[in-house]
N, C-alpha and C positions, 0 to 999 in steps of 0.2 A: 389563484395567484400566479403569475408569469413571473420567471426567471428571469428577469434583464440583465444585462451584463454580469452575466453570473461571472466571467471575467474580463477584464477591461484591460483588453489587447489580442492580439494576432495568437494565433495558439505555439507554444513554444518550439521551437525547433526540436527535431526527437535526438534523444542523447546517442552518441555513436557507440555501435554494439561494440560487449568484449568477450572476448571466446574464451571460455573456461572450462575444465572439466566438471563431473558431474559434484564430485566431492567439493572441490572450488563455489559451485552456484551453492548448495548446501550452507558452506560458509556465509555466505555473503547473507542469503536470506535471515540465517539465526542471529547473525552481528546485527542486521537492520531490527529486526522481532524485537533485540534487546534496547535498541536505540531510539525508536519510536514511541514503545509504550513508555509510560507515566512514570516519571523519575520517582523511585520508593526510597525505601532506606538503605538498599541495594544498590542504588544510582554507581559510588564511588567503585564499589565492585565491579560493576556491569560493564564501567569504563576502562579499566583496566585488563577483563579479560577481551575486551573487543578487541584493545589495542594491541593487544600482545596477538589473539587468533587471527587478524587480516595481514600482518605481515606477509603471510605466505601468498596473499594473494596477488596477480599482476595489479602495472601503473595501468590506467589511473586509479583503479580500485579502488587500490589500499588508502592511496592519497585522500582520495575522499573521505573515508571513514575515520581517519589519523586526523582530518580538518577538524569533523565535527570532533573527535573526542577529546583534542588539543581546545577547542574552546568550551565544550561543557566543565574541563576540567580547573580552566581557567577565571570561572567565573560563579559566585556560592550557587549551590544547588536551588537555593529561594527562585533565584534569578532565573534558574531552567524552566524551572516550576511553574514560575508567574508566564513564560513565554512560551511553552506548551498548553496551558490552558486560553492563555491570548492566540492562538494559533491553530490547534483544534479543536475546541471546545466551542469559542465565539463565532466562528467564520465557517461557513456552512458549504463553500467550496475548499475548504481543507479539513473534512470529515472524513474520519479514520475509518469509515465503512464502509466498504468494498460494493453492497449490497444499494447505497444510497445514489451512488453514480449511475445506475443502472435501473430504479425503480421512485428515488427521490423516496419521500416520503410520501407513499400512497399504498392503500391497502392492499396493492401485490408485495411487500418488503416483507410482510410476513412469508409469504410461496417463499421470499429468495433465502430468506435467513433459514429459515425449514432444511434448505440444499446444502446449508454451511452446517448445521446441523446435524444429517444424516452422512454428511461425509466424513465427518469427524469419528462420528459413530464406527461408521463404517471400514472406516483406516484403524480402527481400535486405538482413537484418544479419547478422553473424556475432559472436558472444560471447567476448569476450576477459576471459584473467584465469579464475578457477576459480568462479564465483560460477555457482549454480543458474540458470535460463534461467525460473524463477517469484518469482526475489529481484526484491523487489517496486520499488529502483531501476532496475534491469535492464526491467522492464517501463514506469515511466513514463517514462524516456529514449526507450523503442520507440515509445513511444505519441506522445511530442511530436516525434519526427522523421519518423513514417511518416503517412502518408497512404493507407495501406492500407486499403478498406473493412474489411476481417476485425479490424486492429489499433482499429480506431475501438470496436468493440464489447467489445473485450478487458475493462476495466478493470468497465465494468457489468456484463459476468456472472459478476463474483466481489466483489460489490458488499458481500455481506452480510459475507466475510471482511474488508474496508474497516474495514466500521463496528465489527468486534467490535476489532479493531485499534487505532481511534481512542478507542473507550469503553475497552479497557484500558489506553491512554497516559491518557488521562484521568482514571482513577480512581488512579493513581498519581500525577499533576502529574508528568509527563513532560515534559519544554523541548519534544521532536517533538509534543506534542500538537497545536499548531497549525498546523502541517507537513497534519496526516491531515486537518482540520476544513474546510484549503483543498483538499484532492483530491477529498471527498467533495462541498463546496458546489457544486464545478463540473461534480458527474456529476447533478446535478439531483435533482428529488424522489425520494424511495424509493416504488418502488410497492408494493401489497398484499402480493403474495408474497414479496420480499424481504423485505420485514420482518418476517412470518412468520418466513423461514429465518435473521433476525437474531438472534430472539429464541430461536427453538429450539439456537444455536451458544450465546447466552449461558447458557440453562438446561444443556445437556448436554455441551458442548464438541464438537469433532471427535471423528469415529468413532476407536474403538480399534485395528477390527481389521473388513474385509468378508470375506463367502465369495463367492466367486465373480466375475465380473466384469460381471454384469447390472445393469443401471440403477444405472452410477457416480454417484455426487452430485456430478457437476462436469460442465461443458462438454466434448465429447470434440469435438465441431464448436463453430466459433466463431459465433454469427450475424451473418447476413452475407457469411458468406465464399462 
């Protein structure tokens, strides 16, 4: 099966970096973690300490996050509900796993999800709840709690699955759009080959299917570590 228009446009202009301290990026990853995953019966909670913890952060940051929590708060939680699962769950270019941009579905996602895995292990969390160890709240909760050298590097080498991420919230006016706009601003410029590998995900989509398990297209080591 070929990927065709896996999206249907030019690939998004990359969001302008914002320079934050380390406690700052911290922030921003745990508000996104909170914001992303699956609206519970915690939703009203989750909204209110967002909006109260990004204060501290700079414009455009905060603005960002204040957007989305001003309208999830706006509008019944049904509603978030119905358009998070119309939004992740249906559309296969806005899949909340990190692992899937990088490997698609094909029998190396088990190799990659193995590395989400052992690094969790490894940073001493453990995964609760049935949710994949590359679902991508799962990963920036990890990232804003640990102080792991290995975890620090996580999110940048699956950078370009990021942005295909944010350009397809984006080309639908997704509410999460600005949710992705602040993850990406705080992982700093995009360099060369990333955006290479940006642009070649948005032309061909993730692989279909590999043979063999020689030169995976994903981190099997983390740098760093």
């Amino acid at each position: 099966m070929k990927y065709v228009n896996f999206l249907r446009s030019h690939p998004a202009e990359p969001v302008t970096p914002v320079e934050v301290t380390d406690g700052e990026r911290s922030v921003v990853y745990m508000a996104a973690s909170l914001l992303l995953d699956y609206p519970k019966a915690d939703w009203a909670e989750r909204l209110n300490q967002v909006s109260q913890a990004v204060t501290v952060l700079p414009e455009p940051i905060s603005g960002r996050f204040l957007e989305f929590c001003n309208w999830a708060q706006s509008v019944p939680q049904s509603e978030v509900e119905a358009q998070y699962v119309d939004t992740f769950d249906q559309k296969r270019r806005c899949a909340p796993y990190l692992t899937y941009y990088a490997v698609g579905d094909t029998r190396g996602r088990g190799a990659a999800i193995l590395t989400f895995q052992e690094l969790l292990k490894a940073a001493g969390f453990e995964l609760q709840g049935n949710e994949l160890p590359d679902y991508l709240p799962v990963v920036l909760e990890l990232c804003a709690r640990s102080d792991d050298p290995a975890v620090k590097h996580l999110l940048p080498a699956y950078r370009e699955g990021l942005e295909v991420l944010r350009a397809a919230l984006g080309q639908l006016g997704a509410p999460w759009t600005p949710i992705l706009e602040n993850v990406c601003a705080v992982l700093g410029p995009i360099d060369d080959q990333t955006m290479d590998l940006y642009q070649k995900l948005i032309r061909q989509g993730p692989p279909a299917e590999l043979v063999g398990n020689e030169d995976l297209p994903f981190p099997t080591s983390i740098p760093g570590a």
